[in-house]
N, C-alpha and C positions, 0 to 999 in steps of 0.2 A: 502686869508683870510678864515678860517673857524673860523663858527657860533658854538658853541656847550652847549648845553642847560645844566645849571647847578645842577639843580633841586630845585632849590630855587624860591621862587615867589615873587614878586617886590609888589609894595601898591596898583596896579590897577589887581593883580590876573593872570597875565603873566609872561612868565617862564622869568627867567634872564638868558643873554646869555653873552658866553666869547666868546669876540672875539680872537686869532690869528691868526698871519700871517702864511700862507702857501703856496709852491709854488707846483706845478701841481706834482710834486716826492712823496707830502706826500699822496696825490686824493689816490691813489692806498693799501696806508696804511693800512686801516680801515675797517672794515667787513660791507658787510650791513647792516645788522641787530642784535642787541645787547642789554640784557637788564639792566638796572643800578641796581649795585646790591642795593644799597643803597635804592634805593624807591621804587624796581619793576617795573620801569614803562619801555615798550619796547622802541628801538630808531632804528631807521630807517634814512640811508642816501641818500640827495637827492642833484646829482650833477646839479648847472645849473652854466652855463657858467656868467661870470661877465660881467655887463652893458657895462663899459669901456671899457674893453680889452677882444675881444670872445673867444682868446686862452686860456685864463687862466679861473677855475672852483673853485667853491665855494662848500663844502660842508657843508650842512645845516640840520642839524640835528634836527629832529621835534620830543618834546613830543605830545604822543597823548593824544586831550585834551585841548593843551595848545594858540590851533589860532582857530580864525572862519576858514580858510578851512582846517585847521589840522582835525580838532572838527566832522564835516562834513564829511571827509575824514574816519574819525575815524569809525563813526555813519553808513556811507555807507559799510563801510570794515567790521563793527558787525554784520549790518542787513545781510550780504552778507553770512559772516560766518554761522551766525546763519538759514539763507535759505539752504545754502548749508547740516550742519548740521541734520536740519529737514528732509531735502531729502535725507541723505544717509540711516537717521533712518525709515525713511519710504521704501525705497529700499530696507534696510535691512531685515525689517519684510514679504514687497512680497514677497523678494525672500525664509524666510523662512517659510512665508507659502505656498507656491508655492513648494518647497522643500516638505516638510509636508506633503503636498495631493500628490503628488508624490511618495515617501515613502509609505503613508497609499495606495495608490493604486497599488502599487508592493507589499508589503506584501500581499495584497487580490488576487491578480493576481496571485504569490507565494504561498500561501494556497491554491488556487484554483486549480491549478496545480500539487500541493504535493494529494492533495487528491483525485483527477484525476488518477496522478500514484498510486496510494495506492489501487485505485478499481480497475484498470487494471491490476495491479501485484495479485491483490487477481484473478480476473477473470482468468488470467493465472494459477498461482497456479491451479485453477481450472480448467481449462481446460487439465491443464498434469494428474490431479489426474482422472479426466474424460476418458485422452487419455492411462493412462495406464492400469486406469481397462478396457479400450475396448480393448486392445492389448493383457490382463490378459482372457478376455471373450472370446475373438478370438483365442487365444492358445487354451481354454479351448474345442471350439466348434469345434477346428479341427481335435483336438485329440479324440474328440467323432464320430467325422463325420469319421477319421481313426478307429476306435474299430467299427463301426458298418458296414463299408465297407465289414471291418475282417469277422466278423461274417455272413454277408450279404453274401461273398463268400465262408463261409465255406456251409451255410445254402445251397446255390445253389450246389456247390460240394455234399453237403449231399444227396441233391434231385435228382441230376443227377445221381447219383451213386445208389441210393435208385430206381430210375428209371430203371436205367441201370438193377441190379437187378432184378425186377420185371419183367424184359423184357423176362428176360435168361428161367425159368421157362414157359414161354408160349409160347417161340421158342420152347422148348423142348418138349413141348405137343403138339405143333404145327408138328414137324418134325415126331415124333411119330406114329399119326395118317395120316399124309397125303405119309406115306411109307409102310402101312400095309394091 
């Protein structure tokens, strides 16, 4: 036999219910959960097996709402909902501010590091601009350190020769006198 709630309410404010017959082929029929389109109100199926006979099942379809443990049921399932609800909305907002300061603490970490590279790239910069006029100086001073070597040996050549020179005439005054 299946209960099923019509949506009508009887003189005492409880829902009217059709009864038919049904044998355990139709149990399997039914969706669990389903809402009448007619009133909106959700329905939910609840098999329990019949007093008389354990083989055979009854489904009983509860408006909520409509019984004191329905009512109840209903009331625990909202406040349930609604804990649950709150908790996700509260979880949701951790984890986005938790996100947030995450974020705001990699962009700062990211800045801080972008500008980090930025002073190292400039010091390098500067360091080649440094390394090439010293390579530029260094050319410069080897090439003077060769011109004045040049000169340095010619000057010596000049003196030795200038020497040489000078020598030749006092041989000869020498040789002159010490044969006469």
């Amino acid at each position: 036999m299946i209960r099923l709630y019509t949506g009508e309410d009887d003189q005492e404010g409880m829902g009217v219910v059709a009864v038919a017959p049904f044998s355990s082929q139709h149990a399997f029929g039914y969706p669990d959960r389903w809402t009448d389109k007619r009133t909106g109100v959700q329905r939910e199926e609840i098999q329990r097996p019949l007093v008389g006979n354990p083989q055979m099942t009854a489904l009983e379809l509860v408006a909520p709402g409509r019984h004191t443990l329905g009512r109840s049921l209903w009331r625990e399932a909202e406040l349930l909902h609604q804990q649950l609800q709150c908790g996700y909305q509260e979880e949701a907002l951790f984890h986005t501010a938790f996100l947030g300061a995450a974020k705001r603490e990699h962009l700062v970490r990211l800045q801080a590091l972008e500008t980090a590279m930025d002073m190292a790239e400039r010091q390098r910069g500067r360091a080649l601009q440094d390394s090439a006029g010293a390579r530029a100086e260094h050319r410069a001073l080897l090439q003077e350190n060769r011109t004045l070597l040049r000169v340095l040996r010619r000057v010596r050549e000049a003196l030795e020769q200038q020497e040489a020179w000078s020598r030749l005439p006092q041989r000869a005054a020498f040789g002159t006198e010490g044969g006469g």
